[in-house]
DRENPABA-289690 format. One record per residue (C-alpha): residue in one letter; y, x, z. Coordinates in steps of 0.05 Angstrom, whole numbers, plus 5000, padded with zeros to 4 digits. Example, Ala and Ser with C-alpha at 12.3 -4.5 7.8 and 13.67 -1.06 7.14 Angstrom:
% DRENPABA-289690
- res, yy, xx, zz
- A, 4910, 5246, 5156
- S, 4979, 5273, 5143
% end
This chain:
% DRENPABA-289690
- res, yy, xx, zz
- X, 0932, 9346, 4113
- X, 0913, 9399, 4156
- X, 0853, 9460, 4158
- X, 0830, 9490, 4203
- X, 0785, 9554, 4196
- X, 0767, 9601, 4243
- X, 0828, 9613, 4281
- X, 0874, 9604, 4210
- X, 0910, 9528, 4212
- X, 0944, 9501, 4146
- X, 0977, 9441, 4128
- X, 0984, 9424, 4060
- X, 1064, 9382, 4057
- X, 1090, 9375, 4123
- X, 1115, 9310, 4116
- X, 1174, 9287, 4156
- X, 1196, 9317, 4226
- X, 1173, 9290, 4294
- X, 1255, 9250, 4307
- X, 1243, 9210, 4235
- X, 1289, 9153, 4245
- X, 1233, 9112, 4210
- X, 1186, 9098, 4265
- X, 1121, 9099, 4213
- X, 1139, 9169, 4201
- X, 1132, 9237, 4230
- X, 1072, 9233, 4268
- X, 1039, 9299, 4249
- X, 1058, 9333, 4317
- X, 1024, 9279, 4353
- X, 0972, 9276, 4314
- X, 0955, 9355, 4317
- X, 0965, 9346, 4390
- X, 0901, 9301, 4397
- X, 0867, 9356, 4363
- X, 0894, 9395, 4409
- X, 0924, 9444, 4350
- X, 0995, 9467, 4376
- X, 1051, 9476, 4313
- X, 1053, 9552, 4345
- X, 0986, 9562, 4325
- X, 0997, 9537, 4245
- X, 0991, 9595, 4211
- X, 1004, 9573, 4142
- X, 1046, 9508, 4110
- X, 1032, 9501, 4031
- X, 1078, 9454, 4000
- X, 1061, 9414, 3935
- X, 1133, 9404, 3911
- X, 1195, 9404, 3940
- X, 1214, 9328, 3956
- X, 1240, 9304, 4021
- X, 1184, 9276, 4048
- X, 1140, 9347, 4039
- X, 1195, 9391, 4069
- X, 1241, 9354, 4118
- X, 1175, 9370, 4169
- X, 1186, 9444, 4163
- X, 1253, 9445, 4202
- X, 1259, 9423, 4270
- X, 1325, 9421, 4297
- X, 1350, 9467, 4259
- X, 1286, 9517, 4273
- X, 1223, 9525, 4247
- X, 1175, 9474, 4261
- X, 1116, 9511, 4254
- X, 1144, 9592, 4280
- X, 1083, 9633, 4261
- X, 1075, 9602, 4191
% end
């Protein structure tokens, strides 16, 4: 889930990271992208609980998905 406000963006659980080996997971990027909401531009990433499918998202190769969160 995502909000935007103003020029904040948060996403509430990041969910799983863009090369998911499952194919019906880790669309978030894509899907911010046809909002046309770049991860550079997320500001802040709450997570619910610490499970793999809230946090593996929050790491992308080794980096930060989202670098100004």
């Amino acid at each position: 889930m995502g909000l935007k406000i103003g020029e904040e963006v948060a996403l509430i659980d990041k969910g799983f990271r863009e090369e998911s080996p499952n194919p019906d997971f880790g669309w978030l990027a894509e899907g911010l992208c046809l909002l046309g909401i770049k991860s550079e531009q997320v500001t802040t990433v709450f997570l619910s609980h610490a499970h793999f499918d809230q946090l593996d998202g929050t790491v992308n190769k080794g980096k930060p998905a989202c670098t100004n969160a």
